[in-house]
C-alpha positions in Angstrom: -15.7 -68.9 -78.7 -13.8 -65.8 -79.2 -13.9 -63.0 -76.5 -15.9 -60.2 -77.7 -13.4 -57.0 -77.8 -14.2 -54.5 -75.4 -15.8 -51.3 -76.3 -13.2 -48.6 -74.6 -14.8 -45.7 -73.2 -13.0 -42.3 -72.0 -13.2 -41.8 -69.0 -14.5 -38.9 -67.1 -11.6 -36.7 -65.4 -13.6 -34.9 -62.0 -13.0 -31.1 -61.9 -9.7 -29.4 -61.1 -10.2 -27.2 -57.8 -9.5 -24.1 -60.2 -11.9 -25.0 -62.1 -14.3 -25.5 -59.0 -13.5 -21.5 -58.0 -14.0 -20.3 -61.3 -17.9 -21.9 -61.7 -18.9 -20.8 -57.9 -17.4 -16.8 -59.0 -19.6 -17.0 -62.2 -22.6 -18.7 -60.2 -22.1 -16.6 -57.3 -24.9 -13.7 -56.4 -24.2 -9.6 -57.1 -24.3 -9.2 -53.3 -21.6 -11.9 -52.9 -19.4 -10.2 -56.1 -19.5 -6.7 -54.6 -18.7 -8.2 -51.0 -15.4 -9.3 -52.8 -15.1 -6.6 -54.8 -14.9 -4.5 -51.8 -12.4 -7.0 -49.9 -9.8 -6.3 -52.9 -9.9 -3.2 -52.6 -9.4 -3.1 -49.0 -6.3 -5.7 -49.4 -5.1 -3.2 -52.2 -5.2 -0.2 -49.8 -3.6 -1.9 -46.9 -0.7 -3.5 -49.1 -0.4 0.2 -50.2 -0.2 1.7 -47.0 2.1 -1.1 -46.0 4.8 -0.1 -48.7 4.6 3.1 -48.2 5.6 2.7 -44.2 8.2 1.0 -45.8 9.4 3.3 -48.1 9.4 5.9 -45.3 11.0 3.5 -42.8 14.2 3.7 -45.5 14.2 7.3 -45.4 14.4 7.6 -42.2 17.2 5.2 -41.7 18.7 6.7 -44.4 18.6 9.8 -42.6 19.8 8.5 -39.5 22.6 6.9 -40.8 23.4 10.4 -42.1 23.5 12.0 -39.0 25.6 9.7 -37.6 28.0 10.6 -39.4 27.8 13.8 -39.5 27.9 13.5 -35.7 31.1 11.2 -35.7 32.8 14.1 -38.7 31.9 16.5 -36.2 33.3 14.6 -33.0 36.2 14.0 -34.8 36.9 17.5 -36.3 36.3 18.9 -32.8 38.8 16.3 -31.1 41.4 18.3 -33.1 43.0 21.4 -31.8 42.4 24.5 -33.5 45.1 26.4 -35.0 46.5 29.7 -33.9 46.5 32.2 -37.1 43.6 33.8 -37.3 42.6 33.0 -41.1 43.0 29.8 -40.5 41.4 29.6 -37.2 38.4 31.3 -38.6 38.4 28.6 -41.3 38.3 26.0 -39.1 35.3 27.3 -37.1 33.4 27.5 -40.3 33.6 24.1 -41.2 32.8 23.1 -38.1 29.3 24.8 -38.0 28.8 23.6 -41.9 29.1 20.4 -40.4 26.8 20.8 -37.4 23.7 18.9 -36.8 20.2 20.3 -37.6 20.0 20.7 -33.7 23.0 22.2 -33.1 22.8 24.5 -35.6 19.0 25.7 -34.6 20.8 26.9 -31.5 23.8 28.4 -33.1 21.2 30.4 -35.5 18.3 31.5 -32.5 20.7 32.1 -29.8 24.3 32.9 -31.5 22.8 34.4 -35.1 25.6 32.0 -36.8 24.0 30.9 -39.8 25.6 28.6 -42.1 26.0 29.3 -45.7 23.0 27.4 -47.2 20.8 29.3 -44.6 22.8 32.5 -45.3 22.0 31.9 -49.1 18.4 31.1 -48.8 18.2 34.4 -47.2 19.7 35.9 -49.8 17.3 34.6 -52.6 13.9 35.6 -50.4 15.7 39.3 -50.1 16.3 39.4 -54.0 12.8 37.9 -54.8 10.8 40.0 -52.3 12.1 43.0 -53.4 11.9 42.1 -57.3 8.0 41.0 -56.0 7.7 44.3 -54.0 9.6 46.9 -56.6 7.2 45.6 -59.8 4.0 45.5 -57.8 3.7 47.9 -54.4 0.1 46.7 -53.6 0.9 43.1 -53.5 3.3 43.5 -50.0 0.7 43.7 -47.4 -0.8 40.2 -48.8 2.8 39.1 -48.7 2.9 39.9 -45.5 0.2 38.1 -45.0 1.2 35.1 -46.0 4.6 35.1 -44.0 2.7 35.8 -40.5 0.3 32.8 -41.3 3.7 30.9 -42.1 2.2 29.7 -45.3 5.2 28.2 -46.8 3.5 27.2 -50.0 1.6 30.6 -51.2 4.6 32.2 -50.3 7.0 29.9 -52.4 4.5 30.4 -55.0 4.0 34.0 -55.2 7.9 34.7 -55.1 8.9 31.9 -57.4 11.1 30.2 -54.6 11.9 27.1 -53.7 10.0 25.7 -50.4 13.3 24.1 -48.9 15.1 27.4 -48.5 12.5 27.9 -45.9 13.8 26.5 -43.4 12.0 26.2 -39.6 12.8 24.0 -36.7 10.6 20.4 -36.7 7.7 20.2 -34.2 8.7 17.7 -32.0 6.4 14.5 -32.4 3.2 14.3 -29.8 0.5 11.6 -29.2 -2.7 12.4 -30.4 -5.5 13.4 -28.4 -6.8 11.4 -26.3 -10.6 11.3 -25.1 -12.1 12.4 -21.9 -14.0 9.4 -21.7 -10.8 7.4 -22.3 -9.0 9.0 -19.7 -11.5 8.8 -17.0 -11.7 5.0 -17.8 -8.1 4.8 -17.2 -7.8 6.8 -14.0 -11.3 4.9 -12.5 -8.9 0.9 -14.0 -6.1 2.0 -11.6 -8.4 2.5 -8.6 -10.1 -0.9 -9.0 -9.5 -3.4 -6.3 -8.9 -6.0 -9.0 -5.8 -4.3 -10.0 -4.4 -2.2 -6.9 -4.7 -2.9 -3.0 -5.1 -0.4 -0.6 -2.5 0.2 2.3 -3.8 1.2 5.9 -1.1 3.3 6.6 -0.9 6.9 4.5 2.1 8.9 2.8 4.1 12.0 4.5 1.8 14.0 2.5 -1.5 12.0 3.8 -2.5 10.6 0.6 -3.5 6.9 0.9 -1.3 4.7 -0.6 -2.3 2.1 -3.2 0.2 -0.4 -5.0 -0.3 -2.5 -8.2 -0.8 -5.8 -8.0 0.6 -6.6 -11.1 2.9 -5.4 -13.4 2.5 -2.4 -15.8 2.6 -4.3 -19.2 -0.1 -6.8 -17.4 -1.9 -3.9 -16.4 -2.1 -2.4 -19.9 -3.1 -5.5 -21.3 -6.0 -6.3 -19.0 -7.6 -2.8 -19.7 -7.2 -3.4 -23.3 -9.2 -6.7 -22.9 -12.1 -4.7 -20.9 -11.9 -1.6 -23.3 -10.6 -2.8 -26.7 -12.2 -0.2 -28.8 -9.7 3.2 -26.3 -7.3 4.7 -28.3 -4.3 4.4 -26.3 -0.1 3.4 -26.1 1.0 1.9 -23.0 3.5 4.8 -22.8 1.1 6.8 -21.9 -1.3 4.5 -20.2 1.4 4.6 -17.6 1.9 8.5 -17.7 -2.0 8.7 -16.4 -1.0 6.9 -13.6 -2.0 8.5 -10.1 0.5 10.4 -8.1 -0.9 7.4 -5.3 -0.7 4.2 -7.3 2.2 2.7 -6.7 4.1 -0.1 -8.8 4.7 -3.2 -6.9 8.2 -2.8 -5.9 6.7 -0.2 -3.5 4.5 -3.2 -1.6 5.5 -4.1 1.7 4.2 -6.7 4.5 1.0 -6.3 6.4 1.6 -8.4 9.9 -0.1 -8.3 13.0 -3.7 -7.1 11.0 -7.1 -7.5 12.9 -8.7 -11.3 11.4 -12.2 -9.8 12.1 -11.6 -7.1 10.2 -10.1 -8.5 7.2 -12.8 -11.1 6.6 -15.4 -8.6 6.7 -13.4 -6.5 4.1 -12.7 -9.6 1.9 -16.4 -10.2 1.5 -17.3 -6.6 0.9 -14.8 -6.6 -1.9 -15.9 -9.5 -3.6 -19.8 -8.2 -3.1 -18.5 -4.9 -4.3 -17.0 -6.5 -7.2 -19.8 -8.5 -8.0 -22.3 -5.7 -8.2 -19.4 -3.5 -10.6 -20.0 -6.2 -13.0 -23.4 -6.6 -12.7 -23.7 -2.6 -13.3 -25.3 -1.5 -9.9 -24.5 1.1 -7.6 -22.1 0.1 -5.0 -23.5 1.1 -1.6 -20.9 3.6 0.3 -21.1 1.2 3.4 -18.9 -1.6 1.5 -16.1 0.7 1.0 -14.6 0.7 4.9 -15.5 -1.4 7.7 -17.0 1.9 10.1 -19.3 2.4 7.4 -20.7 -0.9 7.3 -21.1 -0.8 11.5 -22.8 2.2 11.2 -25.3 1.0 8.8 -26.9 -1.5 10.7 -27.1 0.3 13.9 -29.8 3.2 14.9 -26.4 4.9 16.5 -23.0 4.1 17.1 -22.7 5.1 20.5 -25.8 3.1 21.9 -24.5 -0.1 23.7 -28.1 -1.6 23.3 -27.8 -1.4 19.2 -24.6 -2.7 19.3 -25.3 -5.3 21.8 -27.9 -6.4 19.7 -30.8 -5.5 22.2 -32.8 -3.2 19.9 -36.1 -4.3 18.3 -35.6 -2.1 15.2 -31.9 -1.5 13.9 -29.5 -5.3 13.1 -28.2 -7.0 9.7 -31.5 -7.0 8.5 -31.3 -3.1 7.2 -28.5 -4.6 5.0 -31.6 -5.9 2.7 -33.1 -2.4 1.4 -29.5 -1.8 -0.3 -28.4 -5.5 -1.2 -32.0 -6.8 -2.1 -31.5 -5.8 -5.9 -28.1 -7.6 -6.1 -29.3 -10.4 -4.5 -32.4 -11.2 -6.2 -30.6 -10.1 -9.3 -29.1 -13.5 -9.9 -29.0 -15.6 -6.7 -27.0 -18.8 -8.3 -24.1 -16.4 -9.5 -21.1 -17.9 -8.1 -18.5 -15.8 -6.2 -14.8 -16.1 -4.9 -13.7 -14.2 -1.8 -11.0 -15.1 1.0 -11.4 -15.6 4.7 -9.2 -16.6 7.6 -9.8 -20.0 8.8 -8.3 -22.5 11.2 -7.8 -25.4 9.4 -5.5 -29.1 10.6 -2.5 -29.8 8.7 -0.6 -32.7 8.9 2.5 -32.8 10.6 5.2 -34.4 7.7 6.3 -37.4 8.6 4.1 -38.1 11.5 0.3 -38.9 12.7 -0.4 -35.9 14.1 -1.7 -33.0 13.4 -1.9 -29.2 13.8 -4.3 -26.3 13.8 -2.6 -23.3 11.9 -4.3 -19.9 10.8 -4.5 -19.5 7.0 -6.1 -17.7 4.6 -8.9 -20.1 2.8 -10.9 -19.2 -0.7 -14.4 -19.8 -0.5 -16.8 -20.0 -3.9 -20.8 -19.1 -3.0 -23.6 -18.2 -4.4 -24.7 -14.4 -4.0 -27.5 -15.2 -1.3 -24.6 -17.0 0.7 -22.8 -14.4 0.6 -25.4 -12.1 1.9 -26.1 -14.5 5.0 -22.5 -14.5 5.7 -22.4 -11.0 5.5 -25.2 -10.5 7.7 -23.9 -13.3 10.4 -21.0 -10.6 10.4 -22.8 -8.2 11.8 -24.2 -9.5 14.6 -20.9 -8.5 16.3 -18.7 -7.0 14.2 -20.4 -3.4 15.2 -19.3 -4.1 19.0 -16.1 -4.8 17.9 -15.3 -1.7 15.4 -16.9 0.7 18.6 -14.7 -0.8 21.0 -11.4 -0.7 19.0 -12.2 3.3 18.2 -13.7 4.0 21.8 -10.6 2.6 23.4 -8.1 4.5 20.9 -10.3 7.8 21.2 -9.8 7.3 25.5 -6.4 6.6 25.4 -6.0 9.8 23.2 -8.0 11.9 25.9 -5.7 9.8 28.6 -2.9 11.1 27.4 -4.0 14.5 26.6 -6.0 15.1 30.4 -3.0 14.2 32.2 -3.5 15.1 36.0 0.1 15.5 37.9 0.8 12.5 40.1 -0.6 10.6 37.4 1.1 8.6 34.5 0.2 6.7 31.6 2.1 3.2 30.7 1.6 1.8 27.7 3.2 -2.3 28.0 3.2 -5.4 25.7 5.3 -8.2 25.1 7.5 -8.2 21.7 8.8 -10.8 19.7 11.1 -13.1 21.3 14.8 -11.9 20.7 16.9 -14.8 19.6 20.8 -13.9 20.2 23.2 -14.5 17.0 26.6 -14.2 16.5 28.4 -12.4 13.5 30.2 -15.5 12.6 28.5 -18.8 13.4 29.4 -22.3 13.3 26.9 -24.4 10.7 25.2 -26.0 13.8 24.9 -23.2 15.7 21.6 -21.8 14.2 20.5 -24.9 16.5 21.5 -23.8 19.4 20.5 -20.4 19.4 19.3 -18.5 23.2 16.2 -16.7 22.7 15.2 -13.8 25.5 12.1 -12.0 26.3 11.5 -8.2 25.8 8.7 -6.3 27.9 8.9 -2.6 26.9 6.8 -0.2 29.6 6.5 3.5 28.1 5.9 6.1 31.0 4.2 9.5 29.6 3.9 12.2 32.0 2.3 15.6 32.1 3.7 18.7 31.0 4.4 20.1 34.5 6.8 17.0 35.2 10.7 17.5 33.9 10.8 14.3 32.2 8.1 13.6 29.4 8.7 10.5 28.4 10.6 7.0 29.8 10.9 3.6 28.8 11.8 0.4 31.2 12.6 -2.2 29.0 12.5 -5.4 31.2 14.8 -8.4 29.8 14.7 -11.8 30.7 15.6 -15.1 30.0 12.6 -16.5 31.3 10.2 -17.1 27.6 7.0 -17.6 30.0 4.5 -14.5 28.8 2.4 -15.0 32.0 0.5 -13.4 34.6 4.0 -13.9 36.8 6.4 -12.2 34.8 3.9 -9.9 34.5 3.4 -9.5 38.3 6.9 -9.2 38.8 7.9 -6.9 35.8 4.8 -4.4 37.4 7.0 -4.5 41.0 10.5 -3.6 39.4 8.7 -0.5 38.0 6.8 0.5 41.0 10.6 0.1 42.3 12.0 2.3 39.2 9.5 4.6 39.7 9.8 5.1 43.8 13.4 6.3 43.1 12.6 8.3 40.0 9.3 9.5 40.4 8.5 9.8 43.8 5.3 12.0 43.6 3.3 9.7 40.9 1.0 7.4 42.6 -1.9 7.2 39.7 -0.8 4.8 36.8 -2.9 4.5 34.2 -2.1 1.4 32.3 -2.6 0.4 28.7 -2.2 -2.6 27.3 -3.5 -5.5 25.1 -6.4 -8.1 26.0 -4.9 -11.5 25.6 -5.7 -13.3 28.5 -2.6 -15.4 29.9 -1.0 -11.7 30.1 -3.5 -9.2 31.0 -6.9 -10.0 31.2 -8.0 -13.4 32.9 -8.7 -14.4 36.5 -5.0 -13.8 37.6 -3.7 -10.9 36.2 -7.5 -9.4 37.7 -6.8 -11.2 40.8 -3.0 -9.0 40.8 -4.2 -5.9 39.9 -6.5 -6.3 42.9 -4.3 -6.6 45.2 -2.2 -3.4 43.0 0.9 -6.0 42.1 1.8 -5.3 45.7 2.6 -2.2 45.4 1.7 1.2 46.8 0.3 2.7 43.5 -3.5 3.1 42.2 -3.3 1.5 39.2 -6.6 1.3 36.6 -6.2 -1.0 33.6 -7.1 -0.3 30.4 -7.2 -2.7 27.5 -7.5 -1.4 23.5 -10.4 -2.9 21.6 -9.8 -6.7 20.3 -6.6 -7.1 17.8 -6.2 -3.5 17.6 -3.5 -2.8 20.8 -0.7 -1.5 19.3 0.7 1.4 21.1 4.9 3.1 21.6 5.5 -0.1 22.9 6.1 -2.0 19.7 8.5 1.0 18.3 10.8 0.3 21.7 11.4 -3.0 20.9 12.5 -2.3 17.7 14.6 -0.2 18.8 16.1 -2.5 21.3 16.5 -5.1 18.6 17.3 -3.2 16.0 20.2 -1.8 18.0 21.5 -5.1 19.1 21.4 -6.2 15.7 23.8 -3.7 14.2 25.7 -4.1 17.4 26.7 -7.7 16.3 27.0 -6.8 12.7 29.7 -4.4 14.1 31.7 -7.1 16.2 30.8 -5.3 19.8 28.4 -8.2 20.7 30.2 -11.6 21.3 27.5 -12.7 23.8 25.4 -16.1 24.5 22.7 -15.4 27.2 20.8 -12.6 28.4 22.4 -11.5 31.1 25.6 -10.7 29.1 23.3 -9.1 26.7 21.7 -6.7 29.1 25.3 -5.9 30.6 26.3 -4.8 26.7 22.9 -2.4 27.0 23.4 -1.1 30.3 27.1 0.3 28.9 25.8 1.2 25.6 24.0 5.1 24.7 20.4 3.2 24.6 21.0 3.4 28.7 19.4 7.1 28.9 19.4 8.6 32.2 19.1 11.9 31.8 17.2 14.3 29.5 13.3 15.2 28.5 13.5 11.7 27.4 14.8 8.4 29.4 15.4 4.8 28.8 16.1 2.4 31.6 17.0 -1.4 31.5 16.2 -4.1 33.8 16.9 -7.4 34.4 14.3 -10.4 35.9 15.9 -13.5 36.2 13.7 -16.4 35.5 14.4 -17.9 38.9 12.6 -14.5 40.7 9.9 -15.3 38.0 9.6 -18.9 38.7 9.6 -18.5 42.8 6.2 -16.2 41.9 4.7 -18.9 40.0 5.0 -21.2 43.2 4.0 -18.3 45.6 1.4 -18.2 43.3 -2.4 -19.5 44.7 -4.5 -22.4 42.7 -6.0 -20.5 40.0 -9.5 -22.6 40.7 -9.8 -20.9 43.9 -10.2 -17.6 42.2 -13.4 -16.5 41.0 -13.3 -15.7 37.1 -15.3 -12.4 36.4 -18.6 -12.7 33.8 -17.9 -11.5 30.5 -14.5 -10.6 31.4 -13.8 -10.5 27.6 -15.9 -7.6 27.1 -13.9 -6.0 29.9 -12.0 -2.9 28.9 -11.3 -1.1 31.8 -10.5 -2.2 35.8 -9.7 -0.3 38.4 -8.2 -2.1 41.9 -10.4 -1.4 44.8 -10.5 -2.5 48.1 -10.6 -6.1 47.8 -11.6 -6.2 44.2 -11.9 -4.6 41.2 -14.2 -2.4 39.9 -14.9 -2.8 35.7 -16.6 -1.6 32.8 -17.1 -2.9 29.0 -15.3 0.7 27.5 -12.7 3.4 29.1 -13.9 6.7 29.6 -11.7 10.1 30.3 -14.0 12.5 29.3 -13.7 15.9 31.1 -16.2 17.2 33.3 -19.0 19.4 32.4 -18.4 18.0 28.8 -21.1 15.4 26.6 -20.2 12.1 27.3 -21.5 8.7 25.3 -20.5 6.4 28.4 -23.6 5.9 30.4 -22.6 2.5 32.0 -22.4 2.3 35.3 -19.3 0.5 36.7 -19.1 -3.3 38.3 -17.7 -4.4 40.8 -16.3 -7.9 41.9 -15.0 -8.9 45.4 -12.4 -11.6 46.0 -12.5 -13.5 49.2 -9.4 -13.1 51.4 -8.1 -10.1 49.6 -9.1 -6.8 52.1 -6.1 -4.5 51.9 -3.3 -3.7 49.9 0.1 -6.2 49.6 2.9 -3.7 49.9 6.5 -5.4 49.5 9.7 -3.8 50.0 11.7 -3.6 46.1 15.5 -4.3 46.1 16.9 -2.9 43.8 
């Protein structure tokens, strides 16, 4: 059977995509036509505004390029000597200011009155054509007038039939647009953030506190852009608005030796400060410096029972009224901040481990934060009054001098470790190290010398109560042959307790180091002691360091190195201002250790932490929790009474006979 022919069909062929477009524009709605009616135009505008940038970009190279060479025609016509007729000098100097620049020849026309001849015949034409104006119509001249004090180049060109470019006026110099209070405000109050600049302890020459950027100025510029996007501002003169004490980051410099308390409590009231600029609430003025925040959750400052925590109505729990709102606010908000921890780190390559201080970031919620805060100030109050009462005192110590009486200020520095100007590869190895123990004498105004400083060196790297004992009897020594008629010292010093402040060095002082003075020891608040001390050592060090960048130091051990002082002009003997060197072997330091009794069988003193100043008494000491040198007759904040402690066995003074 045949196949029945197929019955061909034409197929269907789907839609171009042009075709698509064209059906949804006729289909489309009259709001959706004007919408693109109004989007061509815009494109039309901006492709306008585009080519005409353009076209004014070329001109302006154009003109540039012209100057330049008028500026090379003129370099080179003035690179060539003038010559000596007159005519043909005077020839020369013309072309020379027909070929000047438009700058140049402002200042030859203002200053000089040398026009050139285009300016000379634009003048001209105005004379001509004002007078012309003038002569056929007298009433028009004060209109005229008029016009040329508003400097209404066009109604003048107008009315005198002249050409607007013989007019010819030096260009304004170009200038940035106004710029908003608002936005200026915004800019000042950025550059003061925490977020973007840190604030320094120390102030300026000129006391201004000084703040440095944390990052760099085109980073800076771009994260206030991001928080205000809709300011009108260049980064040229985002950085012009900077303050006189903002500083760029080249300025920073190291903070060492800081107070740990401290710094976590101002870590966590810059993050809760933070927090709460975000959140738009008014920052409390107690989270802006650490006194403020004591002072807030005490009834006073100066009552030992607030700060001690004794007082039914002031503690932490004032800090509610003013962070309640924040808190409540949004409690699960998570925050960042920083805080000094000990924390075990593994040492490489072994099973041990270590306990080193470092700076940890913590993430809570705002309610932790709060508690934290508040477990804060249970005894950061005590602390901030003890570190300012014990500055204030030695201020008044110093100031209330008494004569017979002297104030020492001591503390161990650094470790000095001896180097050589050129040094074998293994000799950084094998390096001597030697202690430094700076002891700053002040003395009253009625005393000849005002100030001394015994620097005690030693090769002995001990910091103990026996190189204290025995650095205490060289300077009763020093000061028997110097100073003969002092027999008060009033000493100032640190707390830490292997040095100055624990059962031995109390159990010392006692017994006066063995000496023949009346000393009373004071001790600065906790991680707050530094004092003249620290400025002697570096200059000790300091010295000895450019002495062996100079080649005058070829030395190993200490003794060598305290000959090179004795002979050097640090040795000051004479003068308003002394400086004396000594040297304590380690063997007159070690045959005190064994001399030494069991420290067991000596009684420690309660609370001898909170201890900040003893006095040596007859067999004892007597001690209070804060110094006071307040005059008599005058209002004084220190209403403890003092303590006092007995040691057994210890009834008279040890005197020992110094050699010197």
């Amino acid at each position: 059977m045949p196949a029945t022919p197929r019955k061909h069909t034409r197929a269907k062929h789907p839609k171009t995509h042009a075709e698509i477009c064209k059906e949804y524009r006729e289909n489309a709605s009259a709001e959706t036509k004007a919408k693109w009616s109004e989007e061509r135009s815009e494109r039309r505008k901006r492709q306008r505004e585009r080519e005409a940038e353009e076209a004014a970009q070329e001109v302006r190279d154009s003109n540039n390029q012209r100057q330049r060479r008028s500026y090379t025609n003129r370099v080179d016509q003035n690179s060539v000597v003038l010559p000596k007729t007159p005519q043909s000098k005077a020839a020369a100097i013309a072309d020379i200011v027909e070929s000047a620049t438009p700058n140049t020849s402002g200042y030859l026309s203002t200053e000089h009155k040398i026009f050139k001849k285009r300016d000379r015949d634009a003048a001209e034409d105005i004379v001509n054509a004002t007078s012309n104006v003038v002569k056929a119509n007298k009433s028009f001249r004060k209109q005229l007038i008029g016009e040329f004090e508003n400097c209404n180049k066009k109604a003048v060109s107008e009315r005198l039939g002249i050409n607007r470019s013989n007019f010819h006026s030096k260009p304004r110099k170009g200038r940035n647009p106004r710029i908003a209070s608002t936005t200026i405000e915004d800019v000042v109050a950025f550059y003061y953030r925490e977020e973007v600049t840190v604030t320094y302890p120390n102030k300026t020459k000129s006391g201004i506190v000084l703040r440095v950027m944390k990052y760099t100025r085109k980073r800076t510029f771009k994260m206030f852009l991001e928080e205000y996007p809709d300011a009108k501002i260049g980064k040229t003169t985002f950085d012009k608005m900077k303050p006189k004490d903002v500083r760029l980051m080249k300025h920073a410099r190291w903070l060492q030796c800081i107070c740990g308390v401290c710094d976590n409590v101002v870590m966590l009231c810059r993050s809760i400060k933070l927090s709460m600029q975000r959140s738009n609430l008014d920052v409390p003025l107690f989270l802006l410096d650490e006194y403020s925040l004591a002072k807030q959750t005490v009834c006073s400052i100066n009552q030992f029972d607030c700060l001690d925590r004794k007082c039914d109505v002031c503690g932490p729990q004032l800090l509610r009224n003013s962070l309640g709102t924040w808190v409540s606010d949004n409690p699960n908000d998570s925050i960042k901040y920083m805080k000094w921890e000990r924390v075990s780190e593994p040492l490489p390559g072994q099973d041990k481990e270590v306990v080193k201080l470092r700076k940890v970031e913590h993430t809570g919620q705002r309610w932790e934060l709060y508690n934290e805060l508040t477990s804060y100030c249970q005894k950061f109050p005590l602390h901030i009054y003890d570190a300012i009462n014990q500055l204030s005192a030695f201020k008044k110590c110093k100031n209330t001098l008494k004569p017979g009486s002297a104030v020492c200020i001591v503390d161990f520095a650094e470790n000095y470790v001896i180097k050589q100007w050129s040094e074998d590869q293994s000799c950084y190895y094998s390096r001597n190290s030697i202690t430094v123990h700076p002891m700053v004498l002040i003395f009253d105004d009625t005393y000849r010398v005002k100030r001394d400083s015994v620097v005690m060196i030693s090769e002995d790297l001990k910091h103990d109560h026996a190189a204290v004992q025995l650095f205490m009897k060289t300077l009763a020594g020093h000061m028997a042959i110097h100073y003969p008629d002092v027999t008060n010292l009033l000493v100032w010093s640190d707390g830490c307790g292997v040095q100055y402040k624990s059962r031995m060095p109390l159990y010392n002082l006692a017994k006066n180091f063995g000496t023949n003075l009346q000393i009373t020891w004071n001790y600065f608040g906790s991680r707050h002691g530094k004092g003249e001390s620290d400025g002697e050592s570096a200059v000790v060090k300091n010295f000895l360091d450019n002495a062996t960048k100079a080649q005058q130091l070829h030395k190993h051990d200490c003794a060598d190195v305290f000959d090179f002082l004795i002979r050097s002009d640090r040795h000051i003997i004479d003068g308003k201002s002394q400086r004396h060197f000594y040297h304590v072997t380690s063997k007159e330091i070690n045959s005190v250790r064994k001399d030494a009794p069991n420290i067991k069988d000596i009684s420690a003193i309660p609370r001898v932490m909170q201890v900040h100043q003893a006095i040596s008494s007859l067999g004892g000491i007597s001690y209070s929790s804060s110094s006071c040198y307040c005059e008599a007759g005058s209002s004084c904040s220190h209403s403890e009474e003092p303590h006092s402690f007995k040691y057994p066995g210890v009834y008279q003074f040890i005197c020992y006979k110094i050699v010197l």
